[in-house]
KEVOLUM-855246 format. One line per 2 residues: number of its first residue (from 1); for each residue z, y, x of N, C-alpha, C, O. Coordinates in Angstrom, 2 decimals. Example, Ala and Ser with C-alpha at 12.3 -4.5 7.8 and 13.67 -1.06 7.14 Angstrom:
1 = 7.80,-5.69,13.19,7.80,-4.50,12.30,7.80,-3.30,13.20,8.46,-3.32,14.24 ~ 7.08,-2.25,12.85,7.14,-1.06,13.67,7.87,0.03,12.90,8.04,1.14,13.41 .
//
This chain:
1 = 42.58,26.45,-4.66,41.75,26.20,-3.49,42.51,25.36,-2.48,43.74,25.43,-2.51 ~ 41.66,24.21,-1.22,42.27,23.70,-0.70,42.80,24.74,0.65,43.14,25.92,0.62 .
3 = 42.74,23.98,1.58,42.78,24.60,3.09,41.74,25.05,3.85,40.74,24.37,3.66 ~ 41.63,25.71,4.43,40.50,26.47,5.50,40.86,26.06,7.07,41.89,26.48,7.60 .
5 = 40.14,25.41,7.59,40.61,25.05,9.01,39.19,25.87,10.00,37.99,25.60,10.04 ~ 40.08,27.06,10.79,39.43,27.57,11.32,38.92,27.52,12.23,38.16,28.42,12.60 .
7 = 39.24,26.06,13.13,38.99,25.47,14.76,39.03,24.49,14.91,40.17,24.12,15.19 ~ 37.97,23.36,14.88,37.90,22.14,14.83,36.42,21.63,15.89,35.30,22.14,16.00 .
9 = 37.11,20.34,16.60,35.78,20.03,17.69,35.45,18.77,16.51,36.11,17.76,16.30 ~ 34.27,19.19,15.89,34.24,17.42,14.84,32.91,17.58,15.19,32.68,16.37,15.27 .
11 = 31.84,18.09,15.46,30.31,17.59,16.26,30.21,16.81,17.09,30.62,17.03,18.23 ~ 29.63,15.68,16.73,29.10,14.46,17.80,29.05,14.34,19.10,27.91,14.82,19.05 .
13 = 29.23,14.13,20.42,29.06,14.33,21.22,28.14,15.38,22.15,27.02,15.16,22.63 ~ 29.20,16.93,22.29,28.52,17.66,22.90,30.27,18.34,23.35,30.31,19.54,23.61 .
15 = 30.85,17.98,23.38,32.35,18.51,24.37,33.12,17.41,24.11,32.79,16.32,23.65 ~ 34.32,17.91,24.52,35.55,17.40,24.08,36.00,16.55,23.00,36.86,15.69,23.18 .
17 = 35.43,16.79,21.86,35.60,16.46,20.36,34.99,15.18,20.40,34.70,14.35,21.27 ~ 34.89,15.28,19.24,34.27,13.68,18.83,32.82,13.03,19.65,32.08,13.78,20.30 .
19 = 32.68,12.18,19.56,32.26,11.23,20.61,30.67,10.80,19.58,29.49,11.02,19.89 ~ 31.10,10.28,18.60,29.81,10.29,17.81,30.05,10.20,16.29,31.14,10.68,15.98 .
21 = 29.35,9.72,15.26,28.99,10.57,14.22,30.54,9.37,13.54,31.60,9.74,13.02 ~ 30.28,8.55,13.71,31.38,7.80,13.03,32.82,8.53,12.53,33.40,8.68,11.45 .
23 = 33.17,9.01,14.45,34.10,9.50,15.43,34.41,11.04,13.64,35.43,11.17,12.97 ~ 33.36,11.66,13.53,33.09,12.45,13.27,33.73,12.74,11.54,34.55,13.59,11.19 .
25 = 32.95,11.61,10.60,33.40,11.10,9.84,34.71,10.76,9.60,35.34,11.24,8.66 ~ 35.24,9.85,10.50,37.09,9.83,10.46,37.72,10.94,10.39,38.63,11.14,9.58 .
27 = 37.40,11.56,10.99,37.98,13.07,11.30,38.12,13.77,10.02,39.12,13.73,9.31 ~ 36.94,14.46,9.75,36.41,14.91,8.53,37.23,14.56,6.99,37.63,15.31,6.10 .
29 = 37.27,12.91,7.17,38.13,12.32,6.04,39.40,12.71,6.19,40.02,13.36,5.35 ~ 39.80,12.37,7.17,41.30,12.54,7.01,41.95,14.19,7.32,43.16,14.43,7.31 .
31 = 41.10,15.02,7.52,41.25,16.27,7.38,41.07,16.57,5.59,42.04,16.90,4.91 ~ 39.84,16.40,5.06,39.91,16.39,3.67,41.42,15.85,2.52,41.68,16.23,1.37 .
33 = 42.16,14.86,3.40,43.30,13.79,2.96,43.97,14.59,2.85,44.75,14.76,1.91 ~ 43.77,15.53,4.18,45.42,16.71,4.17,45.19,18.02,3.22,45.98,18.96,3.20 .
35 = 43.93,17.95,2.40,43.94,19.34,1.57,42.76,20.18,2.47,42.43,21.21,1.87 ~ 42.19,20.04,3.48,41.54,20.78,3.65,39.73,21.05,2.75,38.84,20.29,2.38 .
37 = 39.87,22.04,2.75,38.04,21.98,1.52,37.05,22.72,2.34,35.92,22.97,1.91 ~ 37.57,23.17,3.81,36.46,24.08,4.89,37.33,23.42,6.03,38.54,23.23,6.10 .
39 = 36.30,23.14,6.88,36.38,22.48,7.76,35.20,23.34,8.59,34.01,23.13,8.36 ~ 35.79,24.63,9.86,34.67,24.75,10.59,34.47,24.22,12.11,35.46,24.17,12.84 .
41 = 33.40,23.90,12.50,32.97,23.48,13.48,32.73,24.62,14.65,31.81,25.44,14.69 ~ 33.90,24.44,15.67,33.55,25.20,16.71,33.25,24.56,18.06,34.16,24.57,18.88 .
43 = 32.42,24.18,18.30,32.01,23.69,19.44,32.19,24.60,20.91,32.08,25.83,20.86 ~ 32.47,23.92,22.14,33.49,25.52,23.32,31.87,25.66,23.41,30.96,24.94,23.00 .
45 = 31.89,26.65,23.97,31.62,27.83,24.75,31.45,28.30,25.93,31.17,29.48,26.13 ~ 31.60,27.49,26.81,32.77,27.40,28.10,31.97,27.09,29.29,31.86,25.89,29.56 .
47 = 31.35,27.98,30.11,30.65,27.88,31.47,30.97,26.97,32.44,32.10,26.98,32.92 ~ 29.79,25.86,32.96,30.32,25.29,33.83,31.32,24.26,33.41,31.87,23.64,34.31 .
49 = 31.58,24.04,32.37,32.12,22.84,31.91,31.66,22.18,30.34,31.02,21.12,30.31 ~ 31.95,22.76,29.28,31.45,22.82,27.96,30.30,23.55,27.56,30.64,24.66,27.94 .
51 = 29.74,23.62,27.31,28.50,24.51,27.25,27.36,23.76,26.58,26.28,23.83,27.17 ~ 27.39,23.18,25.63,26.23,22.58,24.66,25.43,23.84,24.80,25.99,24.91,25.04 .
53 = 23.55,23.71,24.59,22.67,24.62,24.21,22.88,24.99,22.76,23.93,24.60,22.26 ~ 21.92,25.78,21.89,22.52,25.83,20.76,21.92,25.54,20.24,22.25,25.65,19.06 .
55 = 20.13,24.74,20.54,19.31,23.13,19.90,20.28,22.33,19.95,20.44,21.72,18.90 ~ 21.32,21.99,21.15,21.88,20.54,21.15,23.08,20.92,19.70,23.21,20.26,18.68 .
57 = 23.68,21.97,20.01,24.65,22.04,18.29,24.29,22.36,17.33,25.05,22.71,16.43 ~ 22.79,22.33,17.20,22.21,22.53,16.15,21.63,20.87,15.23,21.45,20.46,14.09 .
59 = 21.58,20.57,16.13,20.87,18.99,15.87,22.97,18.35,16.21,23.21,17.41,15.45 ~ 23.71,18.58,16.75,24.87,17.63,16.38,25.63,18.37,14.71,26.39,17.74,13.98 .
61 = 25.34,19.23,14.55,25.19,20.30,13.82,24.77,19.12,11.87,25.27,18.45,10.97 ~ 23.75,19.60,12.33,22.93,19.35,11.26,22.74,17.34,10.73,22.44,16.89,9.62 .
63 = 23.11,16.46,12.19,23.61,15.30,12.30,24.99,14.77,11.44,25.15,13.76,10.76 ~ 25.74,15.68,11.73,26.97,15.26,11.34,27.40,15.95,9.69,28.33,15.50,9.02 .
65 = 26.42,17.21,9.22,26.46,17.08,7.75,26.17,16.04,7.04,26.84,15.53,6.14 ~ 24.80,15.62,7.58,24.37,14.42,6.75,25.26,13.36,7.02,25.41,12.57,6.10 .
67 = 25.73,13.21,7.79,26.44,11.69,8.00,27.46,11.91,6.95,27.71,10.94,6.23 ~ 28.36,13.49,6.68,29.78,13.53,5.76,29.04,13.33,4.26,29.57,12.86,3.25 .
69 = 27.39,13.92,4.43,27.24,13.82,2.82,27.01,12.18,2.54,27.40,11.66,1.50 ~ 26.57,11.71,3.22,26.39,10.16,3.23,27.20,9.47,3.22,26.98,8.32,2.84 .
71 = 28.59,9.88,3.67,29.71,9.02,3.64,30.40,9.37,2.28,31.38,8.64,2.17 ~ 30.25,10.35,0.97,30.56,10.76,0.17,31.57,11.55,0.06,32.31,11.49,-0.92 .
73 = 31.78,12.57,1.24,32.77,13.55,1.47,32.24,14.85,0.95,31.20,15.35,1.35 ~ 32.90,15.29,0.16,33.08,16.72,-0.66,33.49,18.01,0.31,34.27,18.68,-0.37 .
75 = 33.33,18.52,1.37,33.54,19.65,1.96,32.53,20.59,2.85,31.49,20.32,3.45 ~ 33.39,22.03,2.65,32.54,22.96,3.21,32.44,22.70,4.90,33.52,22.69,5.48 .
77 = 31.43,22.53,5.57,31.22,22.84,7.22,30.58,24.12,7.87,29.38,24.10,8.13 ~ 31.24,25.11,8.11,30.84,26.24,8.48,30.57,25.91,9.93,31.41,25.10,10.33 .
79 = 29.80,26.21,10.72,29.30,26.91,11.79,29.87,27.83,12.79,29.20,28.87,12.86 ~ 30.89,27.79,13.58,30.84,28.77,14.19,31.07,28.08,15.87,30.40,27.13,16.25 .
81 = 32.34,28.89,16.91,32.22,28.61,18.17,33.73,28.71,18.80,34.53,29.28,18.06 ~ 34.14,28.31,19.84,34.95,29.02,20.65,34.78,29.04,21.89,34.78,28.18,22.78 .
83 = 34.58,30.46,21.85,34.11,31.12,23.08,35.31,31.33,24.23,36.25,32.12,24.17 ~ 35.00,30.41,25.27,35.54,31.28,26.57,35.67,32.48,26.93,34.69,33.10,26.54 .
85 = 36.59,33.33,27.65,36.60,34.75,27.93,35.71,34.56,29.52,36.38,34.25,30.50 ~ 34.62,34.71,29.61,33.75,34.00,30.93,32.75,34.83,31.17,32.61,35.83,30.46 .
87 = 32.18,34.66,31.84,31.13,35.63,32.38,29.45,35.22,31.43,28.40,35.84,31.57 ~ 29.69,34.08,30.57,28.53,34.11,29.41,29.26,34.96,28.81,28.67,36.03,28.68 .
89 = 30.55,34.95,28.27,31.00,35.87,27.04,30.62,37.14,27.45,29.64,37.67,26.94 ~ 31.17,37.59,28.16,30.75,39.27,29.14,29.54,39.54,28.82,29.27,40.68,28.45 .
91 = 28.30,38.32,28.90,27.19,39.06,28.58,26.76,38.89,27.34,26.06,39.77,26.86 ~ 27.04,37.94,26.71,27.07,37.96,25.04,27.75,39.16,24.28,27.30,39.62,23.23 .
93 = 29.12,39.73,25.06,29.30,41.02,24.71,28.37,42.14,24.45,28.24,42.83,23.43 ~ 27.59,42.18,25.84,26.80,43.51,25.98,25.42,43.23,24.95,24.87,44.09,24.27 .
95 = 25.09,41.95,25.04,23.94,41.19,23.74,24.00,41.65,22.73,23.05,42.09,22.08 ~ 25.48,41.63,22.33,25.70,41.37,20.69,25.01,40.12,19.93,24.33,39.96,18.92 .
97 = 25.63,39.20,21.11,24.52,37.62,20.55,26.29,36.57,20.77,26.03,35.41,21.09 ~ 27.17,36.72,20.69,28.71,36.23,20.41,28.26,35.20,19.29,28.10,35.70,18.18 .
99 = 28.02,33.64,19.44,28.26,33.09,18.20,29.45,33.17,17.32,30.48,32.97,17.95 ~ 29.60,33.39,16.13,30.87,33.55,15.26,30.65,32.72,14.14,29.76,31.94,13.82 .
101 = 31.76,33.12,13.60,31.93,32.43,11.84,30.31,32.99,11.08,29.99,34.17,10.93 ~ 29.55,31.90,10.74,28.70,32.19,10.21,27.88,33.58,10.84,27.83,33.84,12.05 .
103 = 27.34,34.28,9.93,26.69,35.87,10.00,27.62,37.05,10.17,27.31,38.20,10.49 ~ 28.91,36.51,9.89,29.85,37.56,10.10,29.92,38.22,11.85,29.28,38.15,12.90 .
105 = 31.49,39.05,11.12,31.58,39.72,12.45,32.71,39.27,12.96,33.30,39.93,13.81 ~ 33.14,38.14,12.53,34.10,37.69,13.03,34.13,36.32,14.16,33.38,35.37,13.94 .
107 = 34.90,36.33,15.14,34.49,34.94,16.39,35.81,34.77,16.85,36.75,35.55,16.75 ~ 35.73,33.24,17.55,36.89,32.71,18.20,36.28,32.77,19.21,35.11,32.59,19.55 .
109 = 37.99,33.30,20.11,37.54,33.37,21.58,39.04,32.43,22.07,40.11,32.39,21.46 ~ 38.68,31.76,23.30,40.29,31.56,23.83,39.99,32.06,25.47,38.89,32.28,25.98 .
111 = 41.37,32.16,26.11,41.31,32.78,27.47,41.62,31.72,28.25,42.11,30.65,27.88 ~ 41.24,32.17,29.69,41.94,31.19,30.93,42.99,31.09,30.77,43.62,31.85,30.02 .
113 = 43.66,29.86,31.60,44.65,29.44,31.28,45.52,30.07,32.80,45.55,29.32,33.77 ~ 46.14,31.37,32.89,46.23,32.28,33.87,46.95,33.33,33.24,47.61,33.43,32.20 .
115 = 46.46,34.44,34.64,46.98,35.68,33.69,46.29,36.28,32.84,45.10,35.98,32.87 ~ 46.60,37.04,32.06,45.88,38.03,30.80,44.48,38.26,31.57,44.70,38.18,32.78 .
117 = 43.42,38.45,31.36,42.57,39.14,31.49,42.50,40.44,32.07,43.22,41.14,31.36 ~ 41.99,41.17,33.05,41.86,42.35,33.25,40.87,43.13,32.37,39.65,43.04,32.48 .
119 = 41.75,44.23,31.14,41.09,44.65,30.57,41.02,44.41,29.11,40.29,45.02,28.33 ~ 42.10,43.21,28.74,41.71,42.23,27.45,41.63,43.11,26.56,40.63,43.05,25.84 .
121 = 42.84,44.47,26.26,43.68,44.80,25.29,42.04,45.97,24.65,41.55,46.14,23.53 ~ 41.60,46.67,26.36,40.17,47.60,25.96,39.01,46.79,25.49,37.98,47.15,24.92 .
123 = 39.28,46.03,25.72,37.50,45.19,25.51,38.01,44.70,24.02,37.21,45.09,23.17 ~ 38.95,44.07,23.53,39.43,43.70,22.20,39.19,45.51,21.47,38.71,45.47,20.34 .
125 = 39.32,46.17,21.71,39.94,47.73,21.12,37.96,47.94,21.00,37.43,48.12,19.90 ~ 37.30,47.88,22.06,36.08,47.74,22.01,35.02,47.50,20.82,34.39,48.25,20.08 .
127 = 35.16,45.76,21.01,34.89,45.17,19.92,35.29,45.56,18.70,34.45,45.68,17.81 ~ 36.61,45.80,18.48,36.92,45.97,16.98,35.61,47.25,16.59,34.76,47.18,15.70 .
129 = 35.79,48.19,17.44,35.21,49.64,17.33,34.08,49.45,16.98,33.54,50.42,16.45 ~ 33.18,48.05,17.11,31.98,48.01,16.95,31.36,47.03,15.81,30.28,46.44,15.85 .
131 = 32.49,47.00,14.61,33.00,46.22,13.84,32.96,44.39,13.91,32.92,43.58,12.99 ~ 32.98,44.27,14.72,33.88,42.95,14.96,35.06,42.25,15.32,35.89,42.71,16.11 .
133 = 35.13,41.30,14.83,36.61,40.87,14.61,37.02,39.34,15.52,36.96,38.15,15.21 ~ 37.45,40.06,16.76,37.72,39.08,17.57,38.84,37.88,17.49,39.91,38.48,17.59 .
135 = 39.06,36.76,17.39,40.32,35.71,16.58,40.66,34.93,17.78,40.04,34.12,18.48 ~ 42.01,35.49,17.79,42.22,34.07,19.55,42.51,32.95,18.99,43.01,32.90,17.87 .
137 = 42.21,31.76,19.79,42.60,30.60,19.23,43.96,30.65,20.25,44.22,31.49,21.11 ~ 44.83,29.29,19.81,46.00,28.87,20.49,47.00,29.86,21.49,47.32,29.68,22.67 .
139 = 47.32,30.81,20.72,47.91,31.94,21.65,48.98,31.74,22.35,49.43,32.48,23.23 ~ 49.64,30.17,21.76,51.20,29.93,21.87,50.79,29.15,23.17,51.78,28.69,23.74 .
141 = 49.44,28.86,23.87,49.51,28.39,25.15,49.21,28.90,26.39,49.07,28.10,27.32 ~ 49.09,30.06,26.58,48.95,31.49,27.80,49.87,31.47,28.32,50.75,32.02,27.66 .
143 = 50.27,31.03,29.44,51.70,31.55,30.22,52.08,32.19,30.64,53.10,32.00,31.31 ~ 51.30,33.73,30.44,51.59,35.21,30.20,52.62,35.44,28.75,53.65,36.10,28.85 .
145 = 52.24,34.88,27.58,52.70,35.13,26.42,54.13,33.74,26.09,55.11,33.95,25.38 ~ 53.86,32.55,26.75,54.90,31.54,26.93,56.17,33.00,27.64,57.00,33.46,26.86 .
147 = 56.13,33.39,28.75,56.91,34.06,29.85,57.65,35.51,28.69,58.82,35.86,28.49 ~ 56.43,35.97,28.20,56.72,37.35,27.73,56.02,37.55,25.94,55.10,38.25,25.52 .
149 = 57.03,36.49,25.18,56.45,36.17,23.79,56.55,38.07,23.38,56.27,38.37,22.22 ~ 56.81,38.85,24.05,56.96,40.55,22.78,55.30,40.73,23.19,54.75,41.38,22.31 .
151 = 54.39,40.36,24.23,53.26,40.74,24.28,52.41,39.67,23.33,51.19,39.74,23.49 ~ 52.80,38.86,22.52,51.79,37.88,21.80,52.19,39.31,20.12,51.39,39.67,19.26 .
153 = 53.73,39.73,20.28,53.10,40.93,19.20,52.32,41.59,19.10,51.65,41.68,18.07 ~ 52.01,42.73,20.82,51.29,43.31,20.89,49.82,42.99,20.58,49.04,43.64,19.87 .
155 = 49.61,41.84,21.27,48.43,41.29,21.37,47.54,41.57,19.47,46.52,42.13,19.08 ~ 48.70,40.80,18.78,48.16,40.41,17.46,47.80,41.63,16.27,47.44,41.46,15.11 .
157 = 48.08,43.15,17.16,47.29,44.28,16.52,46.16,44.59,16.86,45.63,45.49,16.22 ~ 45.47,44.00,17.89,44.32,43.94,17.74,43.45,42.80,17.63,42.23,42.91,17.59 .
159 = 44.15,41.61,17.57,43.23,40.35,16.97,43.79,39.70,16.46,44.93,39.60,16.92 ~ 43.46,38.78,15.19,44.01,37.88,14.50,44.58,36.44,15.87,43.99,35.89,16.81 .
161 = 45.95,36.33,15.30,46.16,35.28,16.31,46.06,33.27,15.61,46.97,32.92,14.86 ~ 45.34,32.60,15.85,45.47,31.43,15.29,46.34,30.45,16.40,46.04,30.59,17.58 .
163 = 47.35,29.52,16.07,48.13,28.70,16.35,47.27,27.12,15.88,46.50,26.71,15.01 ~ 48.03,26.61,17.14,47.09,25.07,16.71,48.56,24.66,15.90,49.64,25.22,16.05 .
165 = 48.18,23.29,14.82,49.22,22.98,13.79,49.98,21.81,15.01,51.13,21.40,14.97 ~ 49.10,21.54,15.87,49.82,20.54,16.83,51.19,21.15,17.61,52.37,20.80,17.68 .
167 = 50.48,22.14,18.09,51.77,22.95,18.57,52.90,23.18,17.86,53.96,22.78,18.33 ~ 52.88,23.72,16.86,53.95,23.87,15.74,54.30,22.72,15.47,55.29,22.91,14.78 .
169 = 54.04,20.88,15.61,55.06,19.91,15.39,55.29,19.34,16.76,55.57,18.17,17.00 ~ 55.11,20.55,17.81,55.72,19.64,19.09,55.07,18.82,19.80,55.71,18.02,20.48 .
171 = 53.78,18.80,19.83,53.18,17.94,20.42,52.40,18.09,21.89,52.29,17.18,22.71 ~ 51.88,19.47,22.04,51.97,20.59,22.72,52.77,20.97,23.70,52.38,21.84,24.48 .
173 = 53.78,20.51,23.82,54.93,20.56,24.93,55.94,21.88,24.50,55.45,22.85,23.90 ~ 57.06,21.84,24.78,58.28,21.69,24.62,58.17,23.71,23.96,58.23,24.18,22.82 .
175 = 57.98,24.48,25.56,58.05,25.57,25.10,56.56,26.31,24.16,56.67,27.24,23.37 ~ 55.28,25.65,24.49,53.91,25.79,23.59,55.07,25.85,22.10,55.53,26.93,21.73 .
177 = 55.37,24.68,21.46,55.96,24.22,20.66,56.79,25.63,19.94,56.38,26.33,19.01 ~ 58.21,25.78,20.81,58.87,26.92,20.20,58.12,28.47,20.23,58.33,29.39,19.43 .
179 = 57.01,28.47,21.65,56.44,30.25,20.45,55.77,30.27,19.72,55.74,31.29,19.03 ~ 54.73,29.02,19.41,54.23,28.54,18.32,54.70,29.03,16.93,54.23,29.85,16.14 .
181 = 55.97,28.13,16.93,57.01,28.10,15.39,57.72,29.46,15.59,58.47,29.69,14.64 ~ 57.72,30.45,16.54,58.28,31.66,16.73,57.07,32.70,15.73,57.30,33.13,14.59 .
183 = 55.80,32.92,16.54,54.64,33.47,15.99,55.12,33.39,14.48,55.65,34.36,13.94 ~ 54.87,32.08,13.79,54.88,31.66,12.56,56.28,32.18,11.88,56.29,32.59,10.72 .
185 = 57.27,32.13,12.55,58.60,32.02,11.61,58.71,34.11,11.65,58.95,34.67,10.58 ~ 58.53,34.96,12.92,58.29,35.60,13.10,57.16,36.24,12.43,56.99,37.38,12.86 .
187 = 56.32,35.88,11.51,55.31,36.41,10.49,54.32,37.21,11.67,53.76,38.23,11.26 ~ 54.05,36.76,13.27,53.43,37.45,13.96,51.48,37.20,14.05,50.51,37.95,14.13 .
189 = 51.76,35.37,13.94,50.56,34.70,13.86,49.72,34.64,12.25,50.24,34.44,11.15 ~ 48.95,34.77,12.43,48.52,35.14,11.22,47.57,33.89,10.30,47.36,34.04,9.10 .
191 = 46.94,32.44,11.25,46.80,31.61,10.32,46.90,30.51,11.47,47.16,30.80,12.63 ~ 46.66,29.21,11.02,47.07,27.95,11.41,45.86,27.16,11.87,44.90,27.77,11.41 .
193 = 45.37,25.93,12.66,44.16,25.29,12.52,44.38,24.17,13.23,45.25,24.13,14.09 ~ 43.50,23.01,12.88,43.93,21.90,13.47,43.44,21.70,15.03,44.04,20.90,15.75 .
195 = 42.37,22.45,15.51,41.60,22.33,16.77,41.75,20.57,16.80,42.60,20.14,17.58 ~ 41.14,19.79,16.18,41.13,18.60,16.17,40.17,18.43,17.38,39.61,19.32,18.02 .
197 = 40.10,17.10,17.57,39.34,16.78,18.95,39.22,15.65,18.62,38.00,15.54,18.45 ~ 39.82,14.35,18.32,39.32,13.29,17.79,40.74,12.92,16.22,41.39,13.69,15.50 .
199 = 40.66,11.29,16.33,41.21,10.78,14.45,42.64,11.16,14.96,43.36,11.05,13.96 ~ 43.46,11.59,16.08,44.31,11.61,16.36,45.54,12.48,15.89,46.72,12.37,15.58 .
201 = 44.41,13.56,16.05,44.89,14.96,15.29,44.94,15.31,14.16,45.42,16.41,13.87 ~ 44.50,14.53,13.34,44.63,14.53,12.08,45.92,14.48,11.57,46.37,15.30,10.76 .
203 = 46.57,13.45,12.07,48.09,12.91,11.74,49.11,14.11,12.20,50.02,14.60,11.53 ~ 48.60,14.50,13.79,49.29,15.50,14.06,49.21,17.15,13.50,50.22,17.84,13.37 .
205 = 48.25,17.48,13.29,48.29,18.64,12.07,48.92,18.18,10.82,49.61,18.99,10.19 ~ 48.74,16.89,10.37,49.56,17.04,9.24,51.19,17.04,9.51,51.82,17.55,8.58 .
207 = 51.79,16.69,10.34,53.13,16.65,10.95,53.14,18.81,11.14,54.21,19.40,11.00 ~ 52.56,19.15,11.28,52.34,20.80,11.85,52.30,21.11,10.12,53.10,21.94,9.67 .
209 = 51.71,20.69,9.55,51.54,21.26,8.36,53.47,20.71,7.43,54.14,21.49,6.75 ~ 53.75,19.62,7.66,54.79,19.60,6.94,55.79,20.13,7.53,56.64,20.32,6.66 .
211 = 56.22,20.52,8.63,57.08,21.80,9.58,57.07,23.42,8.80,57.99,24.12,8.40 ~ 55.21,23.64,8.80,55.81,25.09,7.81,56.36,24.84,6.73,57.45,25.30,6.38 .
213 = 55.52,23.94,5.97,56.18,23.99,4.53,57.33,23.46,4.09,57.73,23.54,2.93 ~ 58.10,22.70,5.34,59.56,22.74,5.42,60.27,23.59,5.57,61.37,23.67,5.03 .
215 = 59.91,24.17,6.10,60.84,25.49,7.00,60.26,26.88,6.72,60.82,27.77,7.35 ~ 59.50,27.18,6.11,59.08,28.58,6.06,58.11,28.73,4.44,57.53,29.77,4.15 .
217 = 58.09,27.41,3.49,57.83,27.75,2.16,56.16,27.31,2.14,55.29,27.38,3.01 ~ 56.16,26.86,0.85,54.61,26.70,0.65,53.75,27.92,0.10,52.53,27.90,-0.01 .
219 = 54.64,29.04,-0.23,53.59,30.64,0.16,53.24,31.43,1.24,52.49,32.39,1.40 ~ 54.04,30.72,2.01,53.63,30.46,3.66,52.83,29.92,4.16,52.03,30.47,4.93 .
221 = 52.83,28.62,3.85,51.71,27.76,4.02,50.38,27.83,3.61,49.28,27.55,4.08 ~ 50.96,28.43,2.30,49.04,29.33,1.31,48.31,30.15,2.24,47.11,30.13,2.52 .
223 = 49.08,30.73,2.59,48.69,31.98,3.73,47.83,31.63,4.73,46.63,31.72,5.01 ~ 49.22,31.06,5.30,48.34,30.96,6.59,47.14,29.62,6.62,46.35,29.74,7.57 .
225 = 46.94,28.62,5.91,45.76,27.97,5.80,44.83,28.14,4.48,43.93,27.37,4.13 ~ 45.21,29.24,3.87,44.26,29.42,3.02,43.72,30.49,2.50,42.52,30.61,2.25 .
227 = 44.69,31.41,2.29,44.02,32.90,1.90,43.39,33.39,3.83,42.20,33.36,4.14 ~ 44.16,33.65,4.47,43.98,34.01,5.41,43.00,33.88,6.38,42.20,34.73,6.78 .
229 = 43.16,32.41,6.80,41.68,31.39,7.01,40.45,32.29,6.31,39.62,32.91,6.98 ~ 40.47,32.24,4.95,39.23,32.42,4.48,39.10,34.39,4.59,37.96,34.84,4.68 .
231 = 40.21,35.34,4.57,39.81,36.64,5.00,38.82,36.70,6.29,37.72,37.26,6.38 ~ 39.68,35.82,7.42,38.72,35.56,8.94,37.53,34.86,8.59,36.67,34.79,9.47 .
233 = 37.25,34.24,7.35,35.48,33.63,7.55,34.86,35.05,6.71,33.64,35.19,6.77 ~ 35.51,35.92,6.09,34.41,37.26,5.31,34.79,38.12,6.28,34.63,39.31,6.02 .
235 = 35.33,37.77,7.54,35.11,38.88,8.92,35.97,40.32,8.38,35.69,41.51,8.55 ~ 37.22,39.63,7.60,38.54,40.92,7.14,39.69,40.53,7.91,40.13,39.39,8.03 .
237 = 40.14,41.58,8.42,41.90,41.18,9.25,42.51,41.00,8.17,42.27,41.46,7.05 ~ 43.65,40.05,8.66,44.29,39.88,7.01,45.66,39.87,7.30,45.81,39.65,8.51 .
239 = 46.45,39.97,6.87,47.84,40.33,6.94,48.67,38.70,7.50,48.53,37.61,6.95 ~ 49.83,39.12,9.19,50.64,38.12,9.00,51.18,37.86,8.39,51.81,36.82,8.54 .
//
């Protein structure tokens, strides 16, 4: 099997990510180049700034399959989100309407860029209780967990932690960079993803991708972009 990339902005213009379908396509390819065979689409989440409807990512959605099958690209595009920790999430909590990986019970969330959350560790303890499986994206960039890397351990018993591959080759800035490759070398983080945003990142996940499998083995590398990845899309915690 190839790679599983669990956080990627590759939908047409509706955030950050790609700009339009072309934009979209590049991406896509040269993610496929690096081994990947799932490629999911998380479009933010994010009040007051990001916030596509979920007609508009449904139609950039459903736009940008056809464009990869038309361009003659061979890969899986799953569906899912990354959710802000925000006052939509709060009430998507109490909903039980959290977009996630597919039908599962599994979702990406990322936090302010601040202190921890009041409450994170109960409301994570929460969720699990109610069988879902909450997945932080980019943990190695909180400057709660930059300051005090023994709480990104704690953190990662109750949610799967994903690392962007950018971070892990340094691109990310200096200290992002070392708890990044700490998480990872430390067996704390449990899988890898490109959080691509445009053709840029492509190059730079693959620079992230040849760092583990320099330094920490290509049954390392299986792991964390491929068995693992795919435990978090059947909504199973899976081992750092």
């Amino acid at each position: 099997m190839g790679f599983a990339d669990l956080h990627s902005h590759i939908l047409p213009g509706i955030d950050d990510g790609a700009q339009d379908l072309t934009t979209t396509v590049t991406m896509v390819r040269g993610l496929v180049a690096l081994g990947f065979d799932t490629i999911t689409a998380t479009p933010h989440q994010k009040a007051g700034q990001f916030f596509p409807s979920r007609p508009q990512i449904d139609s950039a959605y459903a736009a940008a399959r056809t464009a990869i099958a038309d361009a003659g690209i061979t890969v899986t595009v799953p569906l899912a989100a990354e959710n802000m920790w925000d006052s939509v999430f709060h009430d998507r909590v109490a909903d039980d309407t959290i977009p996630g990986y597919g039908d599962g019970p599994a979702f990406l969330f990322e936090l302010p860029i601040g202190d921890l959350p009041v409450g994170l560790t109960k409301t994570l303890f929460r969720l699990r209780a109610r069988g879902l499986l909450p997945v932080l994206a980019h943990p190695e960039r909180y400057p709660p967990l930059l300051a005090h890397p023994d709480l990104a351990e704690s953190l990662a018993q109750s949610c799967p932690l994903v690392v962007d591959l950018g971070a892990v080759a340094g691109y990310h800035g200096r200290r992002e960079g070392k708890l990044a490759r700490k998480l990872l070398s430390d067996g704390i983080a449990h899988a890898v993803a490109s959080d691509a945003h445009g053709p840029g990142d492509v190059s730079v996940a693959a620079a992230g991708i040849r760092w583990i499998k320099d330094k920490l083995g290509s049954a390392v590398l299986t792991r964390l972009l491929d068995e693992n990845p795919r435990h978090i899309l059947a909504g199973q915690f899976p081992e750092a």
